[in-house]
C-alpha positions as CSV (number, residue, x, y, z in Angstrom):
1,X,6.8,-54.9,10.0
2,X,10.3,-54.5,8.0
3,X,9.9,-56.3,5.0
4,X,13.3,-57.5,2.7
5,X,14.1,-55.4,0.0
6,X,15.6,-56.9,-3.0
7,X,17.3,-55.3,-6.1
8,X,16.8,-56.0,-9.4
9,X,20.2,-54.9,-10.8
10,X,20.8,-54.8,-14.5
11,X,18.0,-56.8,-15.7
12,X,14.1,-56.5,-15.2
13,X,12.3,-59.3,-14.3
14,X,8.9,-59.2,-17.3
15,X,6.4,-60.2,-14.2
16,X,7.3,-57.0,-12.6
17,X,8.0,-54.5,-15.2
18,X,4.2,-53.5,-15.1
19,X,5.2,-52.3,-11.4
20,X,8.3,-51.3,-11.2
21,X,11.0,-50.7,-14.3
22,X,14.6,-48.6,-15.0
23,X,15.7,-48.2,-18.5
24,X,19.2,-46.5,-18.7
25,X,21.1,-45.7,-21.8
26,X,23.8,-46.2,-23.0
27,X,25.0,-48.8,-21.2
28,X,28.5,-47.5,-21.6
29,X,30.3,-43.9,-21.7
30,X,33.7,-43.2,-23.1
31,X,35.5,-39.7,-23.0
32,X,38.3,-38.7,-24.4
33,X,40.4,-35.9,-22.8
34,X,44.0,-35.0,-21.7
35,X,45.3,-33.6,-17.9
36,X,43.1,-30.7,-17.6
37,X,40.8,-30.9,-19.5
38,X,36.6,-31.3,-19.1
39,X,34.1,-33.2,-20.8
40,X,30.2,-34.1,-20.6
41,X,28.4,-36.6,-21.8
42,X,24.4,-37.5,-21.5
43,X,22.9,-40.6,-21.0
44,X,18.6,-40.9,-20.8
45,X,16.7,-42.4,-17.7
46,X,13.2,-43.7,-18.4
47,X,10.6,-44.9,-15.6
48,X,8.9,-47.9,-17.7
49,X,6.7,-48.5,-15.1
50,X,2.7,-48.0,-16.1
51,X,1.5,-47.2,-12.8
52,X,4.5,-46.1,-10.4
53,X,6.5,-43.2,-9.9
54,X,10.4,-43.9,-9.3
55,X,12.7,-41.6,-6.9
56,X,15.5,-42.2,-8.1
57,X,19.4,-41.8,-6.8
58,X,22.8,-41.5,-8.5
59,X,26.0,-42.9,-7.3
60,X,29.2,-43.8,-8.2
61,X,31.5,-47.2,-7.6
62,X,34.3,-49.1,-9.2
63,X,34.7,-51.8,-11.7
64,X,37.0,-54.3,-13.0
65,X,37.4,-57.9,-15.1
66,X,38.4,-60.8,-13.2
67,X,40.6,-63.6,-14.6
68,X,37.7,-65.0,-16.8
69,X,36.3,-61.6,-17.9
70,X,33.7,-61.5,-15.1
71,X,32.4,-58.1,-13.9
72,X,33.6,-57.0,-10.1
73,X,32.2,-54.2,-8.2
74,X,34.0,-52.3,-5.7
75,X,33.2,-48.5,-3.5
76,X,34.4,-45.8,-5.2
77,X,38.1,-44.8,-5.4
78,X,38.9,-48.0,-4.4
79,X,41.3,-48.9,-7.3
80,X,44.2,-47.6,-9.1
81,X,42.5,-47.5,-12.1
82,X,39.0,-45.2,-11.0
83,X,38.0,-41.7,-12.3
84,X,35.0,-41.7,-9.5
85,X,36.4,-38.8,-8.3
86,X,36.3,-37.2,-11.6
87,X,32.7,-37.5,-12.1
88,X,30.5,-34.5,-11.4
89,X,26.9,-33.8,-11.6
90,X,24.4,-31.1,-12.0
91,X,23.1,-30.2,-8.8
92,X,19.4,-31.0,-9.2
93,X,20.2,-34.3,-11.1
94,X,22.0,-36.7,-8.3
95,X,18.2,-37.0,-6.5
96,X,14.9,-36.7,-8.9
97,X,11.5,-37.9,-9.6
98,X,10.5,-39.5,-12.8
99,X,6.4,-40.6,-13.1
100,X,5.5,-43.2,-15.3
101,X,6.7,-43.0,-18.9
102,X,9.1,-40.5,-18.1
103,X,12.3,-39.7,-18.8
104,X,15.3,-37.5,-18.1
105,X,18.4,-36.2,-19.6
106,X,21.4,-36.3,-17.5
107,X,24.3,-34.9,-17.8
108,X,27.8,-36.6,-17.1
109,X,31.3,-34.9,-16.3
110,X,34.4,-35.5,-15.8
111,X,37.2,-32.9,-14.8
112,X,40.8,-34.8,-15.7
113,X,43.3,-33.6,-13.2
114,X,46.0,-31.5,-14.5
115,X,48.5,-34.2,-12.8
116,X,47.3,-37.3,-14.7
117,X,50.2,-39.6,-16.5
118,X,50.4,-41.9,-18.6
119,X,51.3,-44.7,-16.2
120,X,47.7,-45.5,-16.2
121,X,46.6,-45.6,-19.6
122,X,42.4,-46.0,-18.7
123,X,40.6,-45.3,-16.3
124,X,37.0,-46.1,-15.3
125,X,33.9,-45.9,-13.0
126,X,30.3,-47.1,-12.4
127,X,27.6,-44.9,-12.2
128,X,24.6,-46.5,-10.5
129,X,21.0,-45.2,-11.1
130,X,19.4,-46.8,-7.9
131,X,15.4,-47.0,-7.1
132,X,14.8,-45.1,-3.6
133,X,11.2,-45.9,-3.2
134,X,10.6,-49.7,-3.2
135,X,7.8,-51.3,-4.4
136,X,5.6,-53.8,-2.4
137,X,4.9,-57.5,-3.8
138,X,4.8,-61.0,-2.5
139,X,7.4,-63.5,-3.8
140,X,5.9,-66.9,-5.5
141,X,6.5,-68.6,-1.5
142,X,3.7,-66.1,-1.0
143,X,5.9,-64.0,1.3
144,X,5.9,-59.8,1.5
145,X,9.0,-58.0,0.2
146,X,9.5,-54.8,-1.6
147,X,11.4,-54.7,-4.8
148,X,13.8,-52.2,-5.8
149,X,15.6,-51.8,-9.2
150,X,19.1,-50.1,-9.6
151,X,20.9,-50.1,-13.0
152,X,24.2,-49.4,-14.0
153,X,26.4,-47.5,-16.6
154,X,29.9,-48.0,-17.3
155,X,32.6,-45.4,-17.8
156,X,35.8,-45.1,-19.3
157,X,38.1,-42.8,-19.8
158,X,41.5,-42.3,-21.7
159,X,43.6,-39.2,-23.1
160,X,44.2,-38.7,-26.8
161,X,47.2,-40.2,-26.8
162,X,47.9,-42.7,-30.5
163,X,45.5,-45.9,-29.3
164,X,47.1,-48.8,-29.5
165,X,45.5,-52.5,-29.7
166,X,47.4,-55.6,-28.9
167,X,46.8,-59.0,-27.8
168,X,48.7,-61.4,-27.1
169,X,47.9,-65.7,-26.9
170,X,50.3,-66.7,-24.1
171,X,49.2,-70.3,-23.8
172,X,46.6,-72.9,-25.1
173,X,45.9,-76.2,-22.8
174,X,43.7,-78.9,-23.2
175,X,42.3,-80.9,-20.2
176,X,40.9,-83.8,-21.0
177,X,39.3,-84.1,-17.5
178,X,36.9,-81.1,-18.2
179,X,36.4,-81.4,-21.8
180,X,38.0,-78.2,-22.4
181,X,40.7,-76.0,-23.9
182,X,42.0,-73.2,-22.0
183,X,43.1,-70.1,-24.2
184,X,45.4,-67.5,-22.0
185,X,45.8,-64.2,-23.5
186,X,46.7,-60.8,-22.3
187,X,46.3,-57.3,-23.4
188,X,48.9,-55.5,-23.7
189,X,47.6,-52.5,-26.0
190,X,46.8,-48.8,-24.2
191,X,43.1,-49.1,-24.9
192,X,39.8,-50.8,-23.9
193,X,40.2,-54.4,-26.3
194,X,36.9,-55.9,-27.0
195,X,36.3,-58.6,-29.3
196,X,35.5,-62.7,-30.5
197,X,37.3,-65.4,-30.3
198,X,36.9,-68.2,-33.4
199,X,37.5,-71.5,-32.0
200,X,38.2,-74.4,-34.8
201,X,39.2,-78.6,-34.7
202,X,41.0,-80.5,-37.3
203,X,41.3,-83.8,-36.8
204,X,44.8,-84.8,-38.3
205,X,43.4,-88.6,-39.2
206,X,40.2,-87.5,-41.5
207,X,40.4,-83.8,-42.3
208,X,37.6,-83.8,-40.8
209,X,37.1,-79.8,-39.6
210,X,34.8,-78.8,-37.2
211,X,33.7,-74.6,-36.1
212,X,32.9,-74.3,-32.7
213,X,30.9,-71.3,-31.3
214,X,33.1,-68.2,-31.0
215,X,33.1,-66.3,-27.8
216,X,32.8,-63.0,-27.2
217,X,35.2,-61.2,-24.7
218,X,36.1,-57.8,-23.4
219,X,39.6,-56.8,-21.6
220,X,41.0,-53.8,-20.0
221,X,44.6,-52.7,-20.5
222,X,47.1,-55.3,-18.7
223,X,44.2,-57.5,-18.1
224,X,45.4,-61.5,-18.2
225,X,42.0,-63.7,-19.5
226,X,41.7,-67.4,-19.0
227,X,38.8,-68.1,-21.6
228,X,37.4,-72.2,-21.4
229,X,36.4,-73.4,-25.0
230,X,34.1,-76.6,-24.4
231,X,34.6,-79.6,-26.8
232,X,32.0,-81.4,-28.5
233,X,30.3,-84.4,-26.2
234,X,30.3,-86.3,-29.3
235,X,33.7,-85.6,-30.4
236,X,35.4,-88.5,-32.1
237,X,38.5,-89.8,-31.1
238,X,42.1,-89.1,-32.4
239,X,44.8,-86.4,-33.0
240,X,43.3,-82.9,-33.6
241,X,45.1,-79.2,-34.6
242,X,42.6,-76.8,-32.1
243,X,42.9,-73.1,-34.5
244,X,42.1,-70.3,-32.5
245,X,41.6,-66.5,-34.0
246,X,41.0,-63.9,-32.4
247,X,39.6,-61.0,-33.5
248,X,39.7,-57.5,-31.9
249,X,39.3,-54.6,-34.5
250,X,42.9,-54.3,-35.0
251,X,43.3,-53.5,-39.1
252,X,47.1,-54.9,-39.1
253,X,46.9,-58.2,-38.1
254,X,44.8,-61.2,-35.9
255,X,45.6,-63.0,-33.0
256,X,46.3,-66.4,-33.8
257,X,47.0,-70.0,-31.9
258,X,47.5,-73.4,-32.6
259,X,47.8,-76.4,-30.0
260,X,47.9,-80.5,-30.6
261,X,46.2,-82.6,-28.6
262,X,45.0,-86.3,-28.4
263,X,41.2,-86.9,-27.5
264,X,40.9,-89.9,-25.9
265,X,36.8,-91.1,-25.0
């Protein structure tokens, strides 16, 4: 009888560590090299599992941020932006055998082609660390299935060329149907951007201030974010100054915002 297979990506599941678990670190790799050059990185795969043995695979795929900052996966080579076909391996470490406990060193490469420009300032991949040997167990509806885990690692890379780290607030809206403000920005820097956004309220009739919870956000080069900053339930009514900043690891200055608005209940 074929039974469903289901993957545990990214995140283990504690009822079924004690059969099956895939620790992978770092979670992300950067190199740094210009056309023609070569670099190698290592990143440590551990079986976590107490009582099973893991063959495991290594593949490569695509990435990119949606609108709202969302991860999306794609084959590899499939956009502008991938170094997939950078990526190389040692020969005995694309398909290996870890038993419980263990762990392995492996050994990431990339070769940048002598042709690269600067047209694309990053580039990235996925490399996937995928279970080949599922394990059986019966879901809580008490039906048979056998459950794989495959864990992921992200890549970037970029040449040495002077980093620079801009964003840029292109509009701030508040919709009073959702309870939210909508914060558009864009990076326009040559780098990787990762950082948090500070939300606050004034409200113009009491002085009243009130911090919101920041967010945290990553963006890619030429990435455009729409980022949703909930409002209070119990907000009180009246004219409010909504102060956003925005800080990204950039010495020189922070991204800052301001938008007025009228909160009705």
């Amino acid at each position: 009888m074929k039974y469903p297979i289901l993957f545990l990506c990214f995140l283990l599941y504690g009822t079924l560590q004690a059969q099956t678990g895939l620790s992978v670190s770092p979670p992300r790799v950067y190199f740094e090299t210009d056309p023609g050059q070569h670099s190698t990185q290592k990143i440590r795969v551990t079986n976590e599992s107490v009582s099973n043995s893991l063959d495991l695979a290594i593949s490569l795929g695509d990435w990119e941020y949606n609108v709202k900052g969302d991860n999306m996966m794609y084959p590899a080579d499939s956009l502008a932006t991938s170094c997939a076909s950078w990526v190389s391996l040692k020969q005995d470490q694309h398909y290996f055998s870890l038993k419980p406990g263990e762990s392995k060193e492996v050994e990431v490469s990339i070769a940048t082609p002598q042709t690269l420009t600067n047209d694309v300032p990053v580039h990235t991949a996925m490399l996937y660390v995928t279970q080949m040997n599922p394990i059986d167990d019966v879901s809580k509806a008490g039906a048979n299935m056998k459950i794989s885990v495959r864990s992921g690692i992200k890549l970037y890379h970029r040449t040495r060329t002077t980093q620079n780290k801009k964003l840029e607030v292109q509009n701030m809206l508040y919709d009073q149907e959702t309870n939210q403000i909508a914060v558009h920005f864009e990076n326009l820097g040559n780098i990787w951007t990762d950082g948090i956004l500070y939300p606050e309220l004034l409200h113009t009739g009491t002085g009243e201030k009130i911090t919101l919870d920041h967010l945290v956000f990553y963006t890619m080069p030429g990435n455009y974010r729409e980022t949703q900053i909930t409002l209070p339930q119990d907000l009180q009514a009246g004219d409010y100054v909504a102060t956003i900043i925005m800080d990204y690891g950039n010495d020189a200055s922070l991204e800052m915002a301001e938008l007025t608005f009228a909160y009705e209940k």
